[in-house]
N, C-alpha and C positions, 0 to 999 in steps of 0.2 A: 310345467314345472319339471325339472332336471337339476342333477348331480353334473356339475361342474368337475369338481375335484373332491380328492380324499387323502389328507397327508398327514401318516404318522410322525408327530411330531415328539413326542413322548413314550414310553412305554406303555402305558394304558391311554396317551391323548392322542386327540385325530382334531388336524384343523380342514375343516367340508367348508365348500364353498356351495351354493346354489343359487338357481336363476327362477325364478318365476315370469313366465311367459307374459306381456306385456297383457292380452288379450284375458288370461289369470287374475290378474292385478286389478281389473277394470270390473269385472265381474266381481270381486269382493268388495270393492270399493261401493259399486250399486247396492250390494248386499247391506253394507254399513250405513249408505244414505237412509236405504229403506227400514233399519231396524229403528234410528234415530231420527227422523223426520218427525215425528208426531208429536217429540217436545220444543223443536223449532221454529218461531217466529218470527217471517218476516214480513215488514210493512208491505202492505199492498197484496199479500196473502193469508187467507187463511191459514192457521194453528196447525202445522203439519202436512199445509199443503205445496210449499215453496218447491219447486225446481230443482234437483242437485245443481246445473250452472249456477243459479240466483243466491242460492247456499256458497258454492263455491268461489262465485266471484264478489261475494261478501266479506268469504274469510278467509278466502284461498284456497289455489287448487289443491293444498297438503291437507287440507280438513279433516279428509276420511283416510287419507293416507294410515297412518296409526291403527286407527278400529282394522281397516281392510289387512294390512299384514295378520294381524293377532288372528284375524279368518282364515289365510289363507298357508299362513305358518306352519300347524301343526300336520299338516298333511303333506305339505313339500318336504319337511327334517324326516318325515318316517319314508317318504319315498325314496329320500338320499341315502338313507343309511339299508334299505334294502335292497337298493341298489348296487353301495358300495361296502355291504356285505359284513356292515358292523352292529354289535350289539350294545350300549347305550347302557351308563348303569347310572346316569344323573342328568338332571339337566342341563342343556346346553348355556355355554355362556361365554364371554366376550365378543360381542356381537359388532361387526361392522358392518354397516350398508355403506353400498361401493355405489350404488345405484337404485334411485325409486324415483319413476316417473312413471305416466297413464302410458307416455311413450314405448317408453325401453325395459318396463315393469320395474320388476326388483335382482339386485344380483349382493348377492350377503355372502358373507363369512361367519363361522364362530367354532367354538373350541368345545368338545365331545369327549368324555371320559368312558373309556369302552371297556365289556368286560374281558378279564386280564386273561392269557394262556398259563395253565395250570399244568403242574405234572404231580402224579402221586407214586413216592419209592414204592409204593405196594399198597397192595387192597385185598389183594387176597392170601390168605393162611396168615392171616395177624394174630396176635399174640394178645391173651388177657386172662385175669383172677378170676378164678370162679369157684365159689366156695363150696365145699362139703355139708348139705346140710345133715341133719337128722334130728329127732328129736328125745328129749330127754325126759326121763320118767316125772322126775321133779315141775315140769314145765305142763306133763298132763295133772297131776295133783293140782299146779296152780289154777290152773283151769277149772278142775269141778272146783275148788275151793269158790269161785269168781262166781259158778253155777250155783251152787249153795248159797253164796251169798243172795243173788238178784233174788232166789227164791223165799228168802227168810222173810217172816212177820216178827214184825212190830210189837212185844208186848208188855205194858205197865207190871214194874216190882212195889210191891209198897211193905214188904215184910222185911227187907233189911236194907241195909246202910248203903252210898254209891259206893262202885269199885270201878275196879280200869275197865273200859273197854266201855261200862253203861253210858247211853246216850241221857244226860239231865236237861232239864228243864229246867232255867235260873231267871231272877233277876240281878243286877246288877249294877252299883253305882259306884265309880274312882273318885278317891278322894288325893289332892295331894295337899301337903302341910293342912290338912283339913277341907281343903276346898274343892269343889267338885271341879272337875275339868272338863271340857267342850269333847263327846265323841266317846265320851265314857262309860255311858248308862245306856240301859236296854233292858224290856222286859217278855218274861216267856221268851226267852234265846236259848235251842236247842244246841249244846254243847256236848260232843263228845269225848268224853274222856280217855286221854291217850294219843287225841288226834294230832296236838302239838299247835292249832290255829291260834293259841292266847299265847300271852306273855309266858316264858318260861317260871315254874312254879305254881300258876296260877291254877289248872286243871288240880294238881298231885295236891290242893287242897280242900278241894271237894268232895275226896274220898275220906270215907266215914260216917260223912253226914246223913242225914235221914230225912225225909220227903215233911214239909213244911219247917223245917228248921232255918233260922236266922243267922248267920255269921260274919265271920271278917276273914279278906284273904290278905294276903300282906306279900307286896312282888317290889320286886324293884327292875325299874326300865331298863332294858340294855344299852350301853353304850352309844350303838347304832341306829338309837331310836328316834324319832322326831325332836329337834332341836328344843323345844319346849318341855319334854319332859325327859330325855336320856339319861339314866342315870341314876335320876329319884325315887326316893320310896312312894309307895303308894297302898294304899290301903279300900278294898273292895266290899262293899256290905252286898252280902250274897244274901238272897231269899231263895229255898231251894223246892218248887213247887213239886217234880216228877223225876222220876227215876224210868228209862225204860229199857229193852236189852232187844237185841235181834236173838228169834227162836230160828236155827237152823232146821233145813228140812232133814231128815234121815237119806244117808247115801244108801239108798238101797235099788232092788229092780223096779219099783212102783215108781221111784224119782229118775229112773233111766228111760223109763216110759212116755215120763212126761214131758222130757231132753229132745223126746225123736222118735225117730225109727229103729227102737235099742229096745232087747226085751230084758239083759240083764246087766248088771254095772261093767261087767268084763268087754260087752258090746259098746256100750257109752264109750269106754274107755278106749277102744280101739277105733271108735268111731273119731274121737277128738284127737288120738296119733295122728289118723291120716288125712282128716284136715288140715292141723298143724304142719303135715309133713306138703302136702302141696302148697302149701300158703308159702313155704318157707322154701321152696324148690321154684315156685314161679318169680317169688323175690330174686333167687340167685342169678334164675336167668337172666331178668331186668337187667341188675346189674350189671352182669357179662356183658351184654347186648350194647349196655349201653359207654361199658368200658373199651368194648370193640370199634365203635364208632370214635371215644376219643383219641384211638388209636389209627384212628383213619383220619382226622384232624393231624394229628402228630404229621402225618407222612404225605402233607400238600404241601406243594413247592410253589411258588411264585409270587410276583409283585404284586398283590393285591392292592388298588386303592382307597384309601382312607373312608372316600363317602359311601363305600357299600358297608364298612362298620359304622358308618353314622346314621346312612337310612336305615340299617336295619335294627338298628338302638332305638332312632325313635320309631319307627313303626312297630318294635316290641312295647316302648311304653305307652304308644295309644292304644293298642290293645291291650296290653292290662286294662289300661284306666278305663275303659270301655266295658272291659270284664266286670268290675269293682262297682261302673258306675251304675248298670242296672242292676245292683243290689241298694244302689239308691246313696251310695257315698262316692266321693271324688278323690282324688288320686290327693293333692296335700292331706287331706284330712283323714282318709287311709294313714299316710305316712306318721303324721302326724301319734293317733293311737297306739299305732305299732311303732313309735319310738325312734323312727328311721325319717335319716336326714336325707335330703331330697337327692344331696350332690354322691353321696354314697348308692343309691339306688341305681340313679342315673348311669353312675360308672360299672356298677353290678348287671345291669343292663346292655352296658356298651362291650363288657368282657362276654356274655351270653352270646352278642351280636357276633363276635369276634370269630367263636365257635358256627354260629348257624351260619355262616356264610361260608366257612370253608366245608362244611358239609355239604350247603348247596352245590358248590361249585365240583367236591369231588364225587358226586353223587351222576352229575350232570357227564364228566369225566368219563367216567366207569358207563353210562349207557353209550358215551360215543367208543369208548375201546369194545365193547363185548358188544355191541349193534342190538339194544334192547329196544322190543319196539310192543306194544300191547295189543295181543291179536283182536279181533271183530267179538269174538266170544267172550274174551275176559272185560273189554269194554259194556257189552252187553249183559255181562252178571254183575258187571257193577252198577250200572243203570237200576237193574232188577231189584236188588241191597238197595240203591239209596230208596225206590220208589216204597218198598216196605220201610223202613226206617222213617221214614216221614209221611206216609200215610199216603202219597199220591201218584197219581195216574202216569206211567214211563216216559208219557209222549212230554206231560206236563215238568218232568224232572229233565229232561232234555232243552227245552224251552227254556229253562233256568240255568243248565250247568253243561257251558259250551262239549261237545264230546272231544275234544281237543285237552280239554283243561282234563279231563278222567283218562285219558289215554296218557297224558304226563305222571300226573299222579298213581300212573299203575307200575310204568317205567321206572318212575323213583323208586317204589317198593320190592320191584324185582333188582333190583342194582342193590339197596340196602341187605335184601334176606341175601343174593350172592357174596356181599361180605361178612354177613354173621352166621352164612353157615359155613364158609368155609374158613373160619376163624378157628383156633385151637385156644382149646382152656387149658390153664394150669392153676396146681393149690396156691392159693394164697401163699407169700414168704411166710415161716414159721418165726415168731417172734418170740424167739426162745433169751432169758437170758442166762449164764452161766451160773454154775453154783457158786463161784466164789463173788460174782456180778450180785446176785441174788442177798447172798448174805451183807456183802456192803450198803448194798438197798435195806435191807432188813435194820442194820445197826445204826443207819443213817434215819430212817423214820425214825426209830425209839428215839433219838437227841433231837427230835424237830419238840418246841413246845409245842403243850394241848393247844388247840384252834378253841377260841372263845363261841358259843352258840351263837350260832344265825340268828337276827331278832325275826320273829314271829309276827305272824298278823295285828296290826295293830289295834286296840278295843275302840278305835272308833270305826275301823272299815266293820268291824262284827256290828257294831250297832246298825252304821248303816246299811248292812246287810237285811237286818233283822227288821230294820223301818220299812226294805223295800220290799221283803216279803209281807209287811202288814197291808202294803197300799197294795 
């Protein structure tokens, strides 16, 4: 087997020609007799026993012709193209065979899409946002407020009336023009008052009432609400069985104790700064990092061909779907849930692709300009890393994960931290508007009319909320 020729005929295309040695050809050809014989029958032989001649001159000497290429194929295209010094980003195709015989073997042609020469205006000292963080007093407040809450109980009022804020305990039945409605009723349904889950009005009528008391609420449907009822009045017969209230713990050093490693509130409280402040400092990096890198997209140059954004679209969405699917759902029916349409995904996928490819490619760049190469040491701490991360023995993580394939993967890493560390951050643009900007904004809200309320959860999703906390 041999490289005949190599001719750019395109920018990214190469027409190769190759020969497969007569003696090549003959030996696959055997190969194909022998893998296919056993469901062949010919008279005067046994099931699998017949002759490749008797075979042959049955059905002709092209019989195994077919099977024998597809054998002997894939190992002649990669000999050619390492030969002829090319890298390959699709399958080959326009295929002409000029020659197949036992004789003269094979001598073919076809057409090869190679990966393209790239150039990047810059990689290094790129430019990108990187925000100021800090954190704000009000932001620690919310926080122990959040603590206080998870820590509150639960406990029953029965000495006065609901108010805002009490969690009730209701039953409940819509009536419209008298009639009760499909989705309407529910009983023992934990409602908090305030929370805004029901119909607008409906909650702001339960205050006052008092624990076994019987009434009527009276709402009328929002506009926006299910074609069946938007609009209409309605009338709710309430039973009001419990009143209950969240008892907050006391912010004191006993409840900073119980937070952590805090002996007094002032500790708690400086403890929850500088978490917030690194959470919110390792956020900004992300970002940078990864604003950097768009910025290193920005600045590749050259004819990239189409099928390396289209294998790399769908090679993104089989792994999704493969992600999704050992959670035991499939990629329509994902979509499906989440409301998204197949051809939008697709395409959200194929712009993601558009991005990882010229990353690859200028990633790839940047180790052949700075000659990055992963020395024996850092291959072998990597070895070391995966063997504790998955529990097994070096020799055996080697046996799995070519050292070839970790020595790239370490090259990529050192070419990535060389452009984000020598990247420079700047503040964010200030998004300042002017006062007199400001005030035109200002006089221009007041003339917009009120916005009519959002409709609210509807009392059938509560009921059957409330069914499937019974079952």
């Amino acid at each position: 087997m041999s490289l005949v020729s190599a001719n750019k005929t395109e920018t990214n295309t190469y027409s190769v020609e190759i020969a497969i040695a007569a003696e090549d050809f003959r030996a696959a050809i055997q190969q194909a007799y022998l893998k296919q014989r056993k469901s062949i029958q010919i008279p005067g032989f046994r099931k699998g026993k017949a002759p490749l001649m008797m075979i042959e001159k049955l059905y002709g000497q092209e019989v195994f012709f077919e099977d024998a290429l597809d054998i002997v194929f894939p190992e002649a295209v990669q000999a050619a193209y390492e030969e002829a010094g090319i890298v390959p980003v699709d399958s080959p195709k326009d295929f002409d065979v000029k020659t197949m015989s036992k004789e003269e073997g094979v001598v073919m042609t076809f057409n090869v899409t190679v990966k393209p020469e790239i150039t990047l205006k810059a990689y290094k000292g790129l430019t990108a946002e990187k925000a100021e963080v800090k954190v704000a007093k009000e932001e620690i407040d919310h926080e122990i407020e959040h603590m206080l809450d998870r820590g509150a109980r639960i406990v029953n009022v029965d000495d006065r009336a609901a108010q805002a804020g009490d969690i009730t305990v209701i039953d409940f039945e819509g009536f419209v023009d008298g009639v009760a409605f499909d989705g309407g009723k529910a009983e023992k349904y934990e409602l908090t008052i305030g929370s805004g889950s029901f119909i607008p009005g409906f909650e702001d009528q339960i205050i006052g009432h008092s624990i076994g008391e019987e009434f009527d609420v009276n709402v009328t449907f929002p506009a926006e609400y299910a074609p069946e009822l938007a609009s209409k009045d309605a009338v709710f017969k309430i039973k009001l069985h419990e009143i209950k209230v969240k008892e907050l713990p006391e912010l004191d050093d006993e409840f900073a104790k119980d937070m952590g490693e805090y002996e007094t509130v002032d500790e708690l409280k400086k403890g929850i700064e500088e978490d917030m402040l690194k959470r919110k400092q390792e956020s900004a990096q992300n970002a940078f990092e990864d604003a950097v890198i768009e910025a290193l997209v920005e600045n590749v140059e050259g004819e990239i061909p189409e099928c390396m954004y289209d294998n790399k679209a769908k090679e993104n969405v089989d792994s999704f779907a493969q992600r999704i699917g050992q959670q035991g759902i499939d990629l329509d029916t994902y979509l499906m849930y989440m409301g998204m349409d197949k051809a939008i995904f697709e395409s959200q996928m194929r712009e993601r692709a558009v991005a990882d490819v010229k990353i690859e490619l200028a990633v790839e760049k940047i180790i052949e300009l700075e000659g990055l190469k992963a020395t024996d040491e850092a291959i072998a701490e990597e070895f070391t890393k995966m063997s504790e991360m998955y529990n097994l023995d070096v020799e055996k993580i080697k046996e799995l994960v070519p050292e070839a394939t970790v020595a790239a993967e370490i090259s990529r890493q050192q070419a990535i931290k060389l452009v984000i560390d020598s990247a420079k951050a700047k503040k964010p643009a200030a998004k300042r508007a002017t006062k007199k900007k400001e005030a035109a904004e200002g006089e221009a809200e007041e003339a917009k009319p009120a916005k009519k309320p959002a409709a609210k959860k509807t009392t059938k999703k509560a009921a059957e909320k409330k069914e499937e906390a019974a079952e």
